[in-house]
Each structure stands twice: as C-alpha cells, then as structure tokens.
N, C-alpha and C positions, 0 to 999 in steps of 0.2 A: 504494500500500500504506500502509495508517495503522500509526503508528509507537504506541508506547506509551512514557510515561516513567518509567524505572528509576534507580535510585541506588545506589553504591557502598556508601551505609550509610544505616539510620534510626535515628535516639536518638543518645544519649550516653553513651561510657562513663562509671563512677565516675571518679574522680580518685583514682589509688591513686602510692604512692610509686617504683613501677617504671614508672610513665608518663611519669616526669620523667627516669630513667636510658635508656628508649628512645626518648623526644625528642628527646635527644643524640645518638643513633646513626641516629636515622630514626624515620619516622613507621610506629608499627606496631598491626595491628585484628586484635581477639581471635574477633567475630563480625561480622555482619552486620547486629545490629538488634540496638538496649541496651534498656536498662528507663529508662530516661529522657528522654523524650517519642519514645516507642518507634514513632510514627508519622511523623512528620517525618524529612526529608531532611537531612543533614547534611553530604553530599561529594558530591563529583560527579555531576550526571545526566547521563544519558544517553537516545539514543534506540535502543530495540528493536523492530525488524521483526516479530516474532512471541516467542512465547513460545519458550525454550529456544534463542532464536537470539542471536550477538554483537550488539552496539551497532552500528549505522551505522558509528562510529569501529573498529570488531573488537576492541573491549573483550569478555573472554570473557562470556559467559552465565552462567556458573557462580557471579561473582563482583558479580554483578548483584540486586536486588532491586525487586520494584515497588512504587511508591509509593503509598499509598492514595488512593483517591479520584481518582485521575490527574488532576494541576492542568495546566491549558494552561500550554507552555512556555515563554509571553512571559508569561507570572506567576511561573517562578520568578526569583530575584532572578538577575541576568548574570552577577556569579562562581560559582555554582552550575552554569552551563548547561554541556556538552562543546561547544569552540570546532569541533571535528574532527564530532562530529554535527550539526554545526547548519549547516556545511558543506560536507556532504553527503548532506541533505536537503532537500526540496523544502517551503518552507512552507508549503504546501497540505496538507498532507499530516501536517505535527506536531498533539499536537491541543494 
C-alpha cells in the first residue's frame, strides 16, 4: 500500500504577544496551515495509508494535512520525519 506524506502543520504563525505566554505553558496551534509560507511543512510528518485514515504511527486523521506536491520522504530533513512511521513502514513503499 503506498503511503502519502502528511504534516501536523504548513506555514507559520505571526508572532503575536500570546505566543510567548503559551510557550510557557506549552506549545499550542490555532490552525492547521498559516499565511506564511503556507505550503511548506513545519512539524511533524507523517505517513498516511489512505486519505481520511491515521498515520502509520495512529496519529488521528483529523489533525493531519497533506503536503503539496508530496516530496519523497528521504528528502524531508530527519527531525521532520515521524520516528514511529518510519518504523512501521516498509520503505518500498514511502514515496
């Protein structure tokens, strides 16, 4: 089964003054995809079985986005990669 690769977020938020008070308490995401380089992967990828389905990892679907252009996943950079998908999949298989 070819997997597809998805991300926890693309872009960047602004840098507003309550980003700095919730960095302290945790890391927290308002959406899914910013306005600043609104195509690009910023956190975590993952790999997806199908559309609508969990990550390999069983990261939810819901909280997933796909990434344009689907780059092979020995080209994103290694802290980017889900160490938990990549671990249980077959790399035949990632594109």
């Amino acid at each position: 089964m070819p997997y597809a690769v998805v991300a926890e977020r693309l872009g960047w938020p602004r840098r507003r003054w309550w980003h700095v008070v919730l960095s302290l308490l945790g890391e927290a995401q308002g959406r899914m995809q910013y306005k600043i380089e609104p195509l690009t992967p910023t956190a975590t990828c993952h790999l997806q079985p199908g559309e609508g389905r969990d990550a390999a990892c069983d990261y939810p679907a819901e909280c997933l986005i796909a990434v344009p252009g689907q780059p092979s996943w020995v080209h994103l950079p290694e802290w980017m990669r889900c160490d938990e998908c990549e671990a249980h999949t077959d790399p035949e298989q990632r594109p």
